[in-house]
N, C-alpha and C positions, 0 to 999 in steps of 0.2 A: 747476059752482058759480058764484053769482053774486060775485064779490071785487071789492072797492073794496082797488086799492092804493097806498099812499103810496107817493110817489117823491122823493128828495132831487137826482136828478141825471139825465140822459140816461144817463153812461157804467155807473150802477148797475142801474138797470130795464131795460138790452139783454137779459144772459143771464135775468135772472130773469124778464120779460116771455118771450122764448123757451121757457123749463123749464115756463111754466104755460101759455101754449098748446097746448103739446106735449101735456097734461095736459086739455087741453079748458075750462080756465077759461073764463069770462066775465068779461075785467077791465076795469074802468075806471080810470085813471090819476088819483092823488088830488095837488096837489100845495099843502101847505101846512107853509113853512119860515120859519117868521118869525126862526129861528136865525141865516142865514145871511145874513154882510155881510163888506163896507162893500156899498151900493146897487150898486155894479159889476156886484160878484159874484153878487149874487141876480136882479139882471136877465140878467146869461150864464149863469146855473144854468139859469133858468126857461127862456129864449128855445132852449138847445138840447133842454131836455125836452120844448117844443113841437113843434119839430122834428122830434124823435123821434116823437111821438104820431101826427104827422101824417103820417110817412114809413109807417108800419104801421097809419094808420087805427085807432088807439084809440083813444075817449071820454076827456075830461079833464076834470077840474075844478079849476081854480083855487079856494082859498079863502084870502081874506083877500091884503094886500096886505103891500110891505116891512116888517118890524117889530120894527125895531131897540127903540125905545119901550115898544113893546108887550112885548117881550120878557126885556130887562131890569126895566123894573115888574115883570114876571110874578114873578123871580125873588124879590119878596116874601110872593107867593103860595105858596111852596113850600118857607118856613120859611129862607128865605137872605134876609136884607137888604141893601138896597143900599150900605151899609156893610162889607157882608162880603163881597162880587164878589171885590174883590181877592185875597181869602183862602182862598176856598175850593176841595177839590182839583178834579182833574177828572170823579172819578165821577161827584161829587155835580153838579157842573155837566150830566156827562152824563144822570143821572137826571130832574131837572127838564126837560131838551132834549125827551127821549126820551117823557117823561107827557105835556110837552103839546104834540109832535106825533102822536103814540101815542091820547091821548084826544080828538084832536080830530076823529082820523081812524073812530077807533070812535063815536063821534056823530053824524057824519054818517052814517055805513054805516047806522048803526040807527035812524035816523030817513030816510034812502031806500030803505030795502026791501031791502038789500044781505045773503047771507048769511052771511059772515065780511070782513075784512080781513085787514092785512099789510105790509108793509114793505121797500123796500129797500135797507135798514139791516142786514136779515140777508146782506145780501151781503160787507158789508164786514171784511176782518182787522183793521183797525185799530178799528174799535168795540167796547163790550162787549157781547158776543153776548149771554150769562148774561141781563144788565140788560134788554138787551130784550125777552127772550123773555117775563123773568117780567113786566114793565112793560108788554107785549101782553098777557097773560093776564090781569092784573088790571082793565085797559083794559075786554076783555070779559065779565069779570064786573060791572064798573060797571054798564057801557050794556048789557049783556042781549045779545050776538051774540058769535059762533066770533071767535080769532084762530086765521087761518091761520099755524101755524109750519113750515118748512124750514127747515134748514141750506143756507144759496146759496152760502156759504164758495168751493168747491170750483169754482165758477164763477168769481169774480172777475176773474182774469187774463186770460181768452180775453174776457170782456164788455169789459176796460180796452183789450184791444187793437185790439176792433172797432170802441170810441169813437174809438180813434186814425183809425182805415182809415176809417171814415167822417166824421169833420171835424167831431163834436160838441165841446166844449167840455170842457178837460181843469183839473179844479179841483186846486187845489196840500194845501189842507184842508179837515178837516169842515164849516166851514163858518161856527163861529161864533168871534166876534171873539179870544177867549182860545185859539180855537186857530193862529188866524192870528198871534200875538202867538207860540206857542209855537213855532211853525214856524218863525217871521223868526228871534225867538233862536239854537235849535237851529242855526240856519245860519248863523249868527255866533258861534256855540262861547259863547255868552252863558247858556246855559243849563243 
């Protein structure tokens, strides 16, 4: 099967790029995070995902550039006003994250000839698995193509470890700025 998969990170896409070659995919590596900042961080997301692409010979695609801007406006897009960032939980934060890296990824597939996508998002314990999966599905009924779904769960640990042993880039959170802010707190007992 042809799969365009979105990738958030090096240390995420190890095991699950392994569990779908093993499986005979045909994947090309999607990576479009406009979630993820301040600029630092999303240039050492990307640069060790390249990395990675590059150490295993996968296909990549970059789409779209840093997008902090772009990201935040979006959030008026999706029935949260910029007015309301402050306030609102983190699902809801997570749901809009999720649609539109989720739909962005299923419109490309479906407009390159791709035969499902996918994510790996499913990799991670800390995200809402639930949210995604149905937030994949709906993706592909949008745009007319499969979402591939697994559970990667059960991978996680050994992929985190292999990101260590090999020297990619180990991120501290998800990736976008409210959770970077939730993380500083939490570890100053502020939270």
């Amino acid at each position: 099967m042809k799969l365009l998969f979105h990738s958030c990170c090096a240390p995420c896409s190890i095991q699950c790029v392994e569990a779908l070659a093993a499986d005979k995919f045909s994947l090309e590596l999607f990576w479009f995070n406009p979630n993820i900042h301040p600029y630092t961080e999303y240039r050492s997301r990307l640069g060790s995902l390249r990395d990675f692409a590059k150490q295993k010979n996968l296909p990549y695609t970059i789409e779209g550039d840093y997008g902090l801007r772009m990201f935040l406006q979006g959030k008026g897009e999706w029935g949260i006003g910029s007015d309301e960032l402050e306030k609102v939980s983190g699902s809801k934060r997570c749901e809009f994250c999720y649609r539109l890296r989720l739909g962005k990824t299923a419109s490309y597939a479906a407009a390159q000839g791709y035969e499902a996508f996918s994510t790996t998002l499913l990799i991670s314990p800390y995200q809402d698995h639930e949210l995604i999966k149905r937030t994949g599905e709906e993706m592909a009924v949008f745009y007319g193509i499969e979402f591939f779904y697994r559970d990667f769960r059960p991978l996680f640990r050994d992929g985190q470890n292999m990101a260590r042993s090999a020297g990619y880039y180990m991120q501290k959170y998800c990736g976008c700025v409210f959770s970077e802010e939730e993380r500083y707190l939490a570890s100053k007992g502020r939270l």
